[in-house]
PDB file of N, CA, C and O in Angstrom:
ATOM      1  N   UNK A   1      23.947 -11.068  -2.286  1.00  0.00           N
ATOM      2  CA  UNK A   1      23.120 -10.295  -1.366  1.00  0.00           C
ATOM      3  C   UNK A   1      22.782  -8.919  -1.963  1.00  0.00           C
ATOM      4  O   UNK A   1      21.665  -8.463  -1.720  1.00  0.00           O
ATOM      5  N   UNK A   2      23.781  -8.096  -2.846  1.00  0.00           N
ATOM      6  CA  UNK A   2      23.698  -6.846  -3.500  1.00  0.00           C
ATOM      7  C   UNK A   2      22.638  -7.061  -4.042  1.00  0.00           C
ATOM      8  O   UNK A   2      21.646  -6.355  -3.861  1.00  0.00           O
ATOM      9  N   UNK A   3      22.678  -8.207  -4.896  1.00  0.00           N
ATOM     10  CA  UNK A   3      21.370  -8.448  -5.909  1.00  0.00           C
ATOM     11  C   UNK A   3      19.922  -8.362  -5.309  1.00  0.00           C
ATOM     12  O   UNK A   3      19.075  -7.475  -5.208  1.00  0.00           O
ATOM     13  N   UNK A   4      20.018  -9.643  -4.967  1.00  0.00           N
ATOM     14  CA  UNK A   4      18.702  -9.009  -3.775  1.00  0.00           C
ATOM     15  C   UNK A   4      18.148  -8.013  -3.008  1.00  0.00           C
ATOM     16  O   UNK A   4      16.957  -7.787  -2.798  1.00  0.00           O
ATOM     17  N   UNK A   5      19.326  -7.320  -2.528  1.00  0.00           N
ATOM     18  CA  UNK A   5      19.059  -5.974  -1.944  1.00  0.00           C
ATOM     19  C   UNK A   5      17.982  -5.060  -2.804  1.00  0.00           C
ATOM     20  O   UNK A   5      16.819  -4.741  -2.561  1.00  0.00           O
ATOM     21  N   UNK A   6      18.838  -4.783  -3.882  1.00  0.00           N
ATOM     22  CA  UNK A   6      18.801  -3.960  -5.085  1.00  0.00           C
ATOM     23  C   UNK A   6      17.326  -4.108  -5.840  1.00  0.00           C
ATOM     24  O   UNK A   6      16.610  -3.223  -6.308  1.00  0.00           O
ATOM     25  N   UNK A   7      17.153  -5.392  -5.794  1.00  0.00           N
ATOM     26  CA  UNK A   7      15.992  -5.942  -6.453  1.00  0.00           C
ATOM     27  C   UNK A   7      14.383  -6.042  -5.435  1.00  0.00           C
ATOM     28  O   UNK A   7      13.235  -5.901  -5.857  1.00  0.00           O
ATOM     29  N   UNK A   8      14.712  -6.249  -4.423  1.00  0.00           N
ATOM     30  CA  UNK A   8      13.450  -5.717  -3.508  1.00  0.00           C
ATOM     31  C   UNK A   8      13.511  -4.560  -3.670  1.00  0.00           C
ATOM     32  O   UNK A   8      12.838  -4.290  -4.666  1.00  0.00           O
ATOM     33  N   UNK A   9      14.033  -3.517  -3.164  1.00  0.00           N
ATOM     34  CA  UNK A   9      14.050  -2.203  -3.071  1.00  0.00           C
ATOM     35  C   UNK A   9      13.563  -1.574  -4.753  1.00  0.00           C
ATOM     36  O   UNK A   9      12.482  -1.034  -4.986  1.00  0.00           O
ATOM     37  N   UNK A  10      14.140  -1.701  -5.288  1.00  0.00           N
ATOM     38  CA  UNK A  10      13.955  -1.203  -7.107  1.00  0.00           C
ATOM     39  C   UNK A  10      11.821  -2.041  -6.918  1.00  0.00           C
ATOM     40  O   UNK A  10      10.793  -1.549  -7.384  1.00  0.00           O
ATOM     41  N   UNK A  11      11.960  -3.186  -6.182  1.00  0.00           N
ATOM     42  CA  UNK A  11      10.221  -3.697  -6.823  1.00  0.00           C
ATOM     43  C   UNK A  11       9.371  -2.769  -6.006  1.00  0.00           C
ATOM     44  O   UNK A  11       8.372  -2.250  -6.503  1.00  0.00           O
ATOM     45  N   UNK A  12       9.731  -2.550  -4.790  1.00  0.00           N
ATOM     46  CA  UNK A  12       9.171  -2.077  -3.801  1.00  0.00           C
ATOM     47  C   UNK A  12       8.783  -0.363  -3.869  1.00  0.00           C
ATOM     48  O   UNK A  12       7.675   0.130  -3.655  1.00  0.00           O
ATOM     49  N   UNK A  13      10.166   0.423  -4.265  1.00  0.00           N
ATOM     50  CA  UNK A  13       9.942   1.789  -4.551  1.00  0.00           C
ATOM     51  C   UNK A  13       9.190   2.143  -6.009  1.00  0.00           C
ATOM     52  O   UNK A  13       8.714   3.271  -6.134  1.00  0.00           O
ATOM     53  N   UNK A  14       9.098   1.317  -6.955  1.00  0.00           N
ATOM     54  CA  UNK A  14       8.897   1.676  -8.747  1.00  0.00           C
ATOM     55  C   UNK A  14       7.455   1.087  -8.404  1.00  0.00           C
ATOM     56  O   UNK A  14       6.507   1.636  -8.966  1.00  0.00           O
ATOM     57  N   UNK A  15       7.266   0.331  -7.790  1.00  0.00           N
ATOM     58  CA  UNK A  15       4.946  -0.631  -7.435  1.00  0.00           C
ATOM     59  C   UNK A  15       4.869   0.891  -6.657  1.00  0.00           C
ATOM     60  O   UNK A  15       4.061   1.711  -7.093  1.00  0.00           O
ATOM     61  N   UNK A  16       5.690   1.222  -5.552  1.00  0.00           N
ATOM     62  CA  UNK A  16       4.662   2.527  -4.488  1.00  0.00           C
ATOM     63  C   UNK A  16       4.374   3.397  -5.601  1.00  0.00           C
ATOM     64  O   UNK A  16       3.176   3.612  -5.781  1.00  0.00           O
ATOM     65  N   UNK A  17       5.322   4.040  -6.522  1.00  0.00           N
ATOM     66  CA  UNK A  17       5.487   5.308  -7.537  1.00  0.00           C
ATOM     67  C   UNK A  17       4.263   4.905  -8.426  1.00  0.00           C
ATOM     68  O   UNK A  17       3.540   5.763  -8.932  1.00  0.00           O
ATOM     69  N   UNK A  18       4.089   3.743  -8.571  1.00  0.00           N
ATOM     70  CA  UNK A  18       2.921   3.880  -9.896  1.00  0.00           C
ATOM     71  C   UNK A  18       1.569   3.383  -9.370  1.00  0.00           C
ATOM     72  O   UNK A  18       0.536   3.200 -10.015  1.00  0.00           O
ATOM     73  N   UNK A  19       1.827   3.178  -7.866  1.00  0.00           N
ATOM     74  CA  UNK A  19       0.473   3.132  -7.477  1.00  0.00           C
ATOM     75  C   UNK A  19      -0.086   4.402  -6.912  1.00  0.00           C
ATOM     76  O   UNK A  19      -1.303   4.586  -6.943  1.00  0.00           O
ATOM     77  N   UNK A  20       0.728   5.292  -6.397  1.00  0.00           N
ATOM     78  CA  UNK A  20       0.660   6.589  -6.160  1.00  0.00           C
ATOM     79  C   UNK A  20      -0.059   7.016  -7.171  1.00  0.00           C
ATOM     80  O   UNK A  20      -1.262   7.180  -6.968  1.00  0.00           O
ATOM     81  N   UNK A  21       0.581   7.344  -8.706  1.00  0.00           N
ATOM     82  CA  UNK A  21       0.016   7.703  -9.605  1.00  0.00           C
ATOM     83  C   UNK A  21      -1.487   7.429  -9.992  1.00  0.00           C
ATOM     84  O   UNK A  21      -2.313   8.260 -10.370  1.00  0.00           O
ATOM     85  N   UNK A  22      -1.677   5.876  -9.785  1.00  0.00           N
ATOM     86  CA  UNK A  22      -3.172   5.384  -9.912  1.00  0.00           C
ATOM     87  C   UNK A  22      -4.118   5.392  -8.950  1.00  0.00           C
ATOM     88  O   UNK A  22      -5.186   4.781  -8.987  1.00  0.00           O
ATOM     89  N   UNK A  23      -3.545   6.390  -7.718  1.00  0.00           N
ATOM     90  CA  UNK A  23      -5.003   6.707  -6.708  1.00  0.00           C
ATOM     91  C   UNK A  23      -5.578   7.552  -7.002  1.00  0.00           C
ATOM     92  O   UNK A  23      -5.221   8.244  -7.956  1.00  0.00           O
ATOM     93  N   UNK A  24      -6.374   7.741  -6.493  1.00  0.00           N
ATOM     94  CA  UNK A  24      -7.165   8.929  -6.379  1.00  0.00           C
ATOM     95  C   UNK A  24      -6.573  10.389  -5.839  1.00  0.00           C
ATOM     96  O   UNK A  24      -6.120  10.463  -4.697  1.00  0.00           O
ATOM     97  N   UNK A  25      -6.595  11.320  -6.550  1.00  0.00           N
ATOM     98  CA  UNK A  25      -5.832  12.709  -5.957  1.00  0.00           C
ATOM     99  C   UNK A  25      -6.664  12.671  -4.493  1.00  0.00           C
ATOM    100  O   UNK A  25      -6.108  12.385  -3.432  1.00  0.00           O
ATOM    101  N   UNK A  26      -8.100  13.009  -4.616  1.00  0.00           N
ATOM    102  CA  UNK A  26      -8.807  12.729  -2.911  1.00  0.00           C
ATOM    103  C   UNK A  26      -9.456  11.961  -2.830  1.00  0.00           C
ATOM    104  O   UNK A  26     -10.312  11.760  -3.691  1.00  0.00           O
ATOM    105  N   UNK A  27      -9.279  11.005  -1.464  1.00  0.00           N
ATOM    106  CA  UNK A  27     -10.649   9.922  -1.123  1.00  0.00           C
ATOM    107  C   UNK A  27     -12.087  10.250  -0.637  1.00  0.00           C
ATOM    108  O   UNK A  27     -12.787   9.627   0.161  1.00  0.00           O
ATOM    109  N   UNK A  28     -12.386  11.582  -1.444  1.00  0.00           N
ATOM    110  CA  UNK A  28     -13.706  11.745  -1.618  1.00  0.00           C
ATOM    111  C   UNK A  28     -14.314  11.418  -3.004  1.00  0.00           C
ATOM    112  O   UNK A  28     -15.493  11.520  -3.343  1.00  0.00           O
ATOM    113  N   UNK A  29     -13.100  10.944  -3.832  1.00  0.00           N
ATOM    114  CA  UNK A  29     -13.540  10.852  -5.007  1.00  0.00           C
ATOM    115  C   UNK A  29     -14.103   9.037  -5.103  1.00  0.00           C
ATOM    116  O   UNK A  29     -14.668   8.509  -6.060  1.00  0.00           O
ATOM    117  N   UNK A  30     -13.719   8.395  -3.780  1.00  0.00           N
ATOM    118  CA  UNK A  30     -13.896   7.110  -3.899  1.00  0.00           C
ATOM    119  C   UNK A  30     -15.042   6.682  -2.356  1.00  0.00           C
ATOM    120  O   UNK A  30     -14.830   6.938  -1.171  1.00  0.00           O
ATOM    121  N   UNK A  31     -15.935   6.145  -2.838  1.00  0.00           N
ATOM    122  CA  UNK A  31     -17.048   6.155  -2.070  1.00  0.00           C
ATOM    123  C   UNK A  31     -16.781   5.092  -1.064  1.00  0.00           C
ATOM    124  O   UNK A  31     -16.296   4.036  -1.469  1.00  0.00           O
ATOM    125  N   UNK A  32     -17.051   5.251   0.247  1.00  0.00           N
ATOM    126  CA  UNK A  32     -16.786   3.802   1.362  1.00  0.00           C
ATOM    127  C   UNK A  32     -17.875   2.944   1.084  1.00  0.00           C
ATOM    128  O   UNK A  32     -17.975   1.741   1.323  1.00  0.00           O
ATOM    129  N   UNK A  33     -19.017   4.044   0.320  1.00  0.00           N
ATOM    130  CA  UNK A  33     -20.665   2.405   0.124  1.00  0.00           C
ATOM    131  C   UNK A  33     -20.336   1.476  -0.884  1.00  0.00           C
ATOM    132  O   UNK A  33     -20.767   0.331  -1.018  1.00  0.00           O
ATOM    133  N   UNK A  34     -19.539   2.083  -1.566  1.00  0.00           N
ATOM    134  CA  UNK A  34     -19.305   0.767  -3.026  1.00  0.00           C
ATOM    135  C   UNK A  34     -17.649   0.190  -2.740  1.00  0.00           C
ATOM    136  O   UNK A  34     -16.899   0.351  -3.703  1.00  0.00           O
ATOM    137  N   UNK A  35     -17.134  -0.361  -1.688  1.00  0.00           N
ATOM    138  CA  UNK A  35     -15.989  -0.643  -1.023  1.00  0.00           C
ATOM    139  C   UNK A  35     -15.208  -0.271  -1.186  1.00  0.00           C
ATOM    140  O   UNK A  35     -14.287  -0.979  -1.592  1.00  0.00           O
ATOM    141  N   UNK A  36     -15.002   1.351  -0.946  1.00  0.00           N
ATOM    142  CA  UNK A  36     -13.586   1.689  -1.479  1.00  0.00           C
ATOM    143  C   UNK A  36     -12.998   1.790  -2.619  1.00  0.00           C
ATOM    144  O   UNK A  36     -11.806   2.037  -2.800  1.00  0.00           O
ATOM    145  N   UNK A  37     -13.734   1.622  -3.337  1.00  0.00           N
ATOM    146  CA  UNK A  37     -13.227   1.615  -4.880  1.00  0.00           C
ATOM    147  C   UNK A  37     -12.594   0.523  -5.731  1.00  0.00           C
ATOM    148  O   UNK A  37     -12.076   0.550  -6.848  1.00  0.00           O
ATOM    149  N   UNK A  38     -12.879  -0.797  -4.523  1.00  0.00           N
ATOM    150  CA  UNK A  38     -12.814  -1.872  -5.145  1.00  0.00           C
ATOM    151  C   UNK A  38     -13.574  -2.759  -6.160  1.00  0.00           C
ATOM    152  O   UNK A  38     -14.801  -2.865  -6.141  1.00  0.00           O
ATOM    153  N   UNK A  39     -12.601  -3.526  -7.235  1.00  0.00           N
ATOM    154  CA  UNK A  39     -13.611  -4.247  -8.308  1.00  0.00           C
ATOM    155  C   UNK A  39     -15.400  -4.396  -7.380  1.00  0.00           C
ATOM    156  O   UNK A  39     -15.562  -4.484  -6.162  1.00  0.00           O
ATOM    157  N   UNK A  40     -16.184  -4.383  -8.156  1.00  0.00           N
ATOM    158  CA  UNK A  40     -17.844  -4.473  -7.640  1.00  0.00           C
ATOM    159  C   UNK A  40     -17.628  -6.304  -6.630  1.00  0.00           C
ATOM    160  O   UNK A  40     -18.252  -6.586  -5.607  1.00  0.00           O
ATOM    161  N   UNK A  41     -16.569  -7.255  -7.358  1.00  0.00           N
ATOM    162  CA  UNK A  41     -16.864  -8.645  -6.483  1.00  0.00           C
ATOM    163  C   UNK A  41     -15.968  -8.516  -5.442  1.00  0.00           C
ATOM    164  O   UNK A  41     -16.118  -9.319  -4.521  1.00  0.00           O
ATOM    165  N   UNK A  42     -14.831  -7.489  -5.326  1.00  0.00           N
ATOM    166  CA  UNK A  42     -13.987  -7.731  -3.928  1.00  0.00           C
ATOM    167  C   UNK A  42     -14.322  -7.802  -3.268  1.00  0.00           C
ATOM    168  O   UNK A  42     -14.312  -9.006  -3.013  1.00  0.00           O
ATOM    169  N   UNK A  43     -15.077  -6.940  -2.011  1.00  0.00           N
ATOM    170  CA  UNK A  43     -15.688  -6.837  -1.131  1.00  0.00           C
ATOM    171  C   UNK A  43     -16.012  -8.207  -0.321  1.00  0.00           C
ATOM    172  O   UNK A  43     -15.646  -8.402   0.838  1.00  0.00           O
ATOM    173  N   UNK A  44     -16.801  -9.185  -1.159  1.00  0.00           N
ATOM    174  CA  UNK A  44     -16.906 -10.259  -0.796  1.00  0.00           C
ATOM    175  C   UNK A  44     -15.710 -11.623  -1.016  1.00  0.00           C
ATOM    176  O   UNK A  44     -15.369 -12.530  -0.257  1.00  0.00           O
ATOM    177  N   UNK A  45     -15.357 -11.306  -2.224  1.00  0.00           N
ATOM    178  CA  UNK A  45     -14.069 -12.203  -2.512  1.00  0.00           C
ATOM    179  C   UNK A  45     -12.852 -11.603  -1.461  1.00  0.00           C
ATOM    180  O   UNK A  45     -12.199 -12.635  -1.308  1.00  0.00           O
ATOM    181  N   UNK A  46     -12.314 -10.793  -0.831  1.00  0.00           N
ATOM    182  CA  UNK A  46     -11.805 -10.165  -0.326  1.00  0.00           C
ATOM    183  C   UNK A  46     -11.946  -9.155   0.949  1.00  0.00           C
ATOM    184  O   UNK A  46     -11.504  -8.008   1.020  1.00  0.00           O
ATOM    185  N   UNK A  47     -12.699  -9.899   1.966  1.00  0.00           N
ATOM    186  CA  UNK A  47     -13.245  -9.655   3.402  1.00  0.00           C
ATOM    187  C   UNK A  47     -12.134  -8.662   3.947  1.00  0.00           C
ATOM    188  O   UNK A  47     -12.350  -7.451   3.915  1.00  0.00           O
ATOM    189  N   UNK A  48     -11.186  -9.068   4.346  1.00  0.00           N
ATOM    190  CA  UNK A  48     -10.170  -8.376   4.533  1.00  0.00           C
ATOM    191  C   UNK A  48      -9.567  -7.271   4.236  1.00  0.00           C
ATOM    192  O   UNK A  48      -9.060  -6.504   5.055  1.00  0.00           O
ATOM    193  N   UNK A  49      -9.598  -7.106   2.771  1.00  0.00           N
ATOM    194  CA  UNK A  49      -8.784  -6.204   1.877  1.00  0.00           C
ATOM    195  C   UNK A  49     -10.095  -5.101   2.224  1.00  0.00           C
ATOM    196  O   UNK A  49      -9.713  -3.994   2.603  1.00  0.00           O
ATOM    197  N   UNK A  50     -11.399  -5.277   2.140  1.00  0.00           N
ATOM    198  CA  UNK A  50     -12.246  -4.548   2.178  1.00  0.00           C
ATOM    199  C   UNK A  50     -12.096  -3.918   3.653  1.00  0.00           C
ATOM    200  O   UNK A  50     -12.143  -2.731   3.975  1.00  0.00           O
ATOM    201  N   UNK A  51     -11.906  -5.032   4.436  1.00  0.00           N
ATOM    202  CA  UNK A  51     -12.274  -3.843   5.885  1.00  0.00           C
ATOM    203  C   UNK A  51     -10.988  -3.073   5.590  1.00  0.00           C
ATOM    204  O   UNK A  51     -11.121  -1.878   5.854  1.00  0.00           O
ATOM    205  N   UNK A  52     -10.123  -3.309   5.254  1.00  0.00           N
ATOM    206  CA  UNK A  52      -8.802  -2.309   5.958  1.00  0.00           C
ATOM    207  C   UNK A  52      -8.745  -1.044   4.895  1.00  0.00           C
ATOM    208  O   UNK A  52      -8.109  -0.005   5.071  1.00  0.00           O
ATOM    209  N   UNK A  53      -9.690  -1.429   3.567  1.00  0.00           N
ATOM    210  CA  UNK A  53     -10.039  -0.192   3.015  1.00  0.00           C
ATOM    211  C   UNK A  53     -11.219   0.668   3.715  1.00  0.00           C
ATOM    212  O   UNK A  53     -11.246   1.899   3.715  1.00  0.00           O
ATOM    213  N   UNK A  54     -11.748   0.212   4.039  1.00  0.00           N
ATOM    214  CA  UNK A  54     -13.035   0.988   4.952  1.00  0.00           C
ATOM    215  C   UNK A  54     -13.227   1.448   6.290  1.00  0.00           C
ATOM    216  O   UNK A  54     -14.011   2.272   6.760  1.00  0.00           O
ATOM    217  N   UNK A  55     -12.446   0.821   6.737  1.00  0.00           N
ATOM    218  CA  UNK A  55     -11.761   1.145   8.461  1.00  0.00           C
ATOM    219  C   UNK A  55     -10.582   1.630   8.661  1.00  0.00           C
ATOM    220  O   UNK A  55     -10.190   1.706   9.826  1.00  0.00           O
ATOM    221  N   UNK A  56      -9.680   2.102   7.516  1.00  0.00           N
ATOM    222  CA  UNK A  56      -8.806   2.681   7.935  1.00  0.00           C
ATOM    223  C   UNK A  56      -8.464   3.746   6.946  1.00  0.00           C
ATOM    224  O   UNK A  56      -8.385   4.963   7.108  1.00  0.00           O
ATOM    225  N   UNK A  57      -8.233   2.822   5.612  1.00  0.00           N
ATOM    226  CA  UNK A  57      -7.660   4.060   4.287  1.00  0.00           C
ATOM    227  C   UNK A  57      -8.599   4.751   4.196  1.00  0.00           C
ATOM    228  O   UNK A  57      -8.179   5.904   4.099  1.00  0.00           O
ATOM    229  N   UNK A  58     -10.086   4.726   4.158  1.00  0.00           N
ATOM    230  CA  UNK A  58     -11.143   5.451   4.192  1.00  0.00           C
ATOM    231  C   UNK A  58     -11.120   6.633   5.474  1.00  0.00           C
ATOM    232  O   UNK A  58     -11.981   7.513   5.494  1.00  0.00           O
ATOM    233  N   UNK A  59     -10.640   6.597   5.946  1.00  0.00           N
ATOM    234  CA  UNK A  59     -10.683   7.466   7.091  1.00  0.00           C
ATOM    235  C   UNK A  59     -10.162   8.862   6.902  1.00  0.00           C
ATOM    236  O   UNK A  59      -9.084   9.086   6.350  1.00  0.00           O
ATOM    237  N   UNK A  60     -10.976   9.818   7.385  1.00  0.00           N
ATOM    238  CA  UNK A  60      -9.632  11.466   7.990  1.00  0.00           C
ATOM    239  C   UNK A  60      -8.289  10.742   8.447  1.00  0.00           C
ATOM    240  O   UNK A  60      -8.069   9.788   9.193  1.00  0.00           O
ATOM    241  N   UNK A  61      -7.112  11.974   7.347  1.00  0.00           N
ATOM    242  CA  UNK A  61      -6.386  11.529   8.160  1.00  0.00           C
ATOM    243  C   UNK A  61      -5.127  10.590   7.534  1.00  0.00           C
ATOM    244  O   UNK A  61      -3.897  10.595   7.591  1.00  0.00           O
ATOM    245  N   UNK A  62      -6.081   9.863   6.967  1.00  0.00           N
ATOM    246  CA  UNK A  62      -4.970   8.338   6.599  1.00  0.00           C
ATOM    247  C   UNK A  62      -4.262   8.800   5.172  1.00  0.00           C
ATOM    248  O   UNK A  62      -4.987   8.837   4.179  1.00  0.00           O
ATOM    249  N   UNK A  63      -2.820   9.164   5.044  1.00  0.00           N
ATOM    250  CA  UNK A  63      -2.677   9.102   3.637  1.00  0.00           C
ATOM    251  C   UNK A  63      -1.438   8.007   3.683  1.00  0.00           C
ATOM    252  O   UNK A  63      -0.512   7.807   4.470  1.00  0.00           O
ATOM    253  N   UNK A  64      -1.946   7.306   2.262  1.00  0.00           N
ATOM    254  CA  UNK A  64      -1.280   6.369   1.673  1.00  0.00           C
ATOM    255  C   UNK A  64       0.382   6.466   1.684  1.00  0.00           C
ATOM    256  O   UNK A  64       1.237   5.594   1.834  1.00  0.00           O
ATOM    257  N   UNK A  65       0.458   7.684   1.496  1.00  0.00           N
ATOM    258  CA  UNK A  65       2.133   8.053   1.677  1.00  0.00           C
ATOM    259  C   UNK A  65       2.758   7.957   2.565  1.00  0.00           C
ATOM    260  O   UNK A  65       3.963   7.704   2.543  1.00  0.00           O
ATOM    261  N   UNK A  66       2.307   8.077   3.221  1.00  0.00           N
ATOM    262  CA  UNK A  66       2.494   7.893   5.299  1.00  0.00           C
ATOM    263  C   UNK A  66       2.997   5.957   4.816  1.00  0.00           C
ATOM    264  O   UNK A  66       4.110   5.700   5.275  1.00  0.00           O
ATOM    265  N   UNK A  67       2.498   5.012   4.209  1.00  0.00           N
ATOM    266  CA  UNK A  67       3.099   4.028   4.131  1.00  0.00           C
ATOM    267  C   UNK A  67       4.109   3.224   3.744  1.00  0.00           C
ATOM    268  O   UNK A  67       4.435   2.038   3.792  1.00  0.00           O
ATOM    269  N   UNK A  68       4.697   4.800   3.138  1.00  0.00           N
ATOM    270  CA  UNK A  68       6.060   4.243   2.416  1.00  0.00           C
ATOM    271  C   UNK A  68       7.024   4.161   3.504  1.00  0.00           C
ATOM    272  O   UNK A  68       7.684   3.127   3.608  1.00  0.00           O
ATOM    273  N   UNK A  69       7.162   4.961   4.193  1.00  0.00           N
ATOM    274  CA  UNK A  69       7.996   5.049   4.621  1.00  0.00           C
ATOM    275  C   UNK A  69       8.292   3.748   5.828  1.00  0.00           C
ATOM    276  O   UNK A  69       9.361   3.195   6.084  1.00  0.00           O
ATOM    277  N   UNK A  70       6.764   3.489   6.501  1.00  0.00           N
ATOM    278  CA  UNK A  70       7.218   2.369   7.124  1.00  0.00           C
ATOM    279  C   UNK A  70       7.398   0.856   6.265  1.00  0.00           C
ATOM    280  O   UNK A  70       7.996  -0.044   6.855  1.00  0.00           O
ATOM    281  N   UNK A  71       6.968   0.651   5.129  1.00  0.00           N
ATOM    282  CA  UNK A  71       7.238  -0.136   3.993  1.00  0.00           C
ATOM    283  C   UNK A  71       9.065   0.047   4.262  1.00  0.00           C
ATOM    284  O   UNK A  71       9.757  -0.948   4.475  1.00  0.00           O
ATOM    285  N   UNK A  72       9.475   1.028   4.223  1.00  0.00           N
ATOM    286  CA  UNK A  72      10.831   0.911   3.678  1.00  0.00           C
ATOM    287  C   UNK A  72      11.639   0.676   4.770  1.00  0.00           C
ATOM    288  O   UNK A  72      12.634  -0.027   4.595  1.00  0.00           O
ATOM    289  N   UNK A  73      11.422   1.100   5.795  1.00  0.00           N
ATOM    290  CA  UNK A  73      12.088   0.690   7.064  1.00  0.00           C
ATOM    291  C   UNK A  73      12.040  -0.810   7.508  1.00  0.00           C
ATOM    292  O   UNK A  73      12.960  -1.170   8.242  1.00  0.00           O
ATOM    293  N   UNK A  74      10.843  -1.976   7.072  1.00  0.00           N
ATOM    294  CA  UNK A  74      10.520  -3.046   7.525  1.00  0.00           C
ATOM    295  C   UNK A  74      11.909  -3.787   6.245  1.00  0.00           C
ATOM    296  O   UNK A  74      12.781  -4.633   6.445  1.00  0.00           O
ATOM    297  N   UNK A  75      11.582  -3.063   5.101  1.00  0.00           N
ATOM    298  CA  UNK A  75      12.758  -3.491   4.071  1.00  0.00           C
ATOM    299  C   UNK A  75      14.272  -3.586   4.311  1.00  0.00           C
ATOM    300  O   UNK A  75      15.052  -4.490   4.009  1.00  0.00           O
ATOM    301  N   UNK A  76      14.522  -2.186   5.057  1.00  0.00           N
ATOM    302  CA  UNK A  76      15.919  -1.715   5.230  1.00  0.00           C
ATOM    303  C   UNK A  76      16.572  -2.944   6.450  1.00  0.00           C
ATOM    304  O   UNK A  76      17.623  -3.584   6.399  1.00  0.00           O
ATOM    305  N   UNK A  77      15.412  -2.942   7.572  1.00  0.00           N
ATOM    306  CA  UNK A  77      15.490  -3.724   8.640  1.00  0.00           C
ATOM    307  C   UNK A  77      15.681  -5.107   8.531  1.00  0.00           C
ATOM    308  O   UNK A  77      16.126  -5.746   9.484  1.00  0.00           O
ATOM    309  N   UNK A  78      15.344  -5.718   7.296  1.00  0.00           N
ATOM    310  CA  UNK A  78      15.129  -6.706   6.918  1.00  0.00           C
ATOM    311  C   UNK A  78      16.452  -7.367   6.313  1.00  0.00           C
ATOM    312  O   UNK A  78      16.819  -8.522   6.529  1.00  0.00           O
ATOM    313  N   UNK A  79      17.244  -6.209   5.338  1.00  0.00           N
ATOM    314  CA  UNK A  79      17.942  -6.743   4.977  1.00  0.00           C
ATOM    315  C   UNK A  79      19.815  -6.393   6.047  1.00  0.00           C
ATOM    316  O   UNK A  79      21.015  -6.572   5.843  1.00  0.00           O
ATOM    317  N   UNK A  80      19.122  -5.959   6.895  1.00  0.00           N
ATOM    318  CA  UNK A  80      20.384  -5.538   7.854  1.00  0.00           C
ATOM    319  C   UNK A  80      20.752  -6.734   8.558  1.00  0.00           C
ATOM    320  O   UNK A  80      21.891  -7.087   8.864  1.00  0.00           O
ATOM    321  N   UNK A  81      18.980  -7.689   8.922  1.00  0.00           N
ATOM    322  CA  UNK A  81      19.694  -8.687   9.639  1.00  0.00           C
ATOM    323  C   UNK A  81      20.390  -9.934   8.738  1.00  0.00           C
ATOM    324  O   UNK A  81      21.148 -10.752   9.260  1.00  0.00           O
ATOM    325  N   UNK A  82      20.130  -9.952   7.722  1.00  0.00           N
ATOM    326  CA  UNK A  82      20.616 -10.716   6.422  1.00  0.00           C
ATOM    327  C   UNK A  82      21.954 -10.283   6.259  1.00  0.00           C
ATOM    328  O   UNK A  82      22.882 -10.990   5.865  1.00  0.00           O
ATOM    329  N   UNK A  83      22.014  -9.049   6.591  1.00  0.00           N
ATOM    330  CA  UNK A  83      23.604  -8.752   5.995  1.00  0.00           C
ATOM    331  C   UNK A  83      24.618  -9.095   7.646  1.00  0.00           C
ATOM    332  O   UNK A  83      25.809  -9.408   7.613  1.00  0.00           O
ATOM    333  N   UNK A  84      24.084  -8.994   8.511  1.00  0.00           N
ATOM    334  CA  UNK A  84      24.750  -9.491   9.913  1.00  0.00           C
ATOM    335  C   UNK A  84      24.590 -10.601  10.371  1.00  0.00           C
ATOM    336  O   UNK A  84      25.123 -10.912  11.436  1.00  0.00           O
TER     337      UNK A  84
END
């Protein structure tokens, strides 16, 4: 169970840290007309991924960091009922 623990958490915190790094300092630098700054075919290959970039991360307001934390609580929560 340590293992696992250890090993979500280590994938989960080291992907947020280097995706942090690869955003954009501001989301004015990324346009909502060309989807968010997704590849030019997402948008359509990826209906979904597009609205929740455009209806939400696109928004005043929304920062990405704000998602770690509930990321880590759904984790922590997760492995509490595993461990009980």
């Amino acid at each position: 169970m340590a293992a696992h623990a250890y090993s979500v958490m280590d994938s989960y915190i080291y992907r947020f840290a280097l995706q942090q790094m690869a955003l954009p300092l501001e989301t004015s630098k990324v346009s909502c007309t060309d989807g968010g700054g997704l590849p030019p075919a997402a948008p359509h290959e990826f209906p979904h991924l597009s609205e929740m970039v455009i209806e939400h991360a696109m928004k005043p307001g929304y920062d990405y960091k704000d998602e770690f934390e509930f990321g880590l609580d759904l984790i922590l929560d997760g492995l509490e009922r595993l461990r009980a």
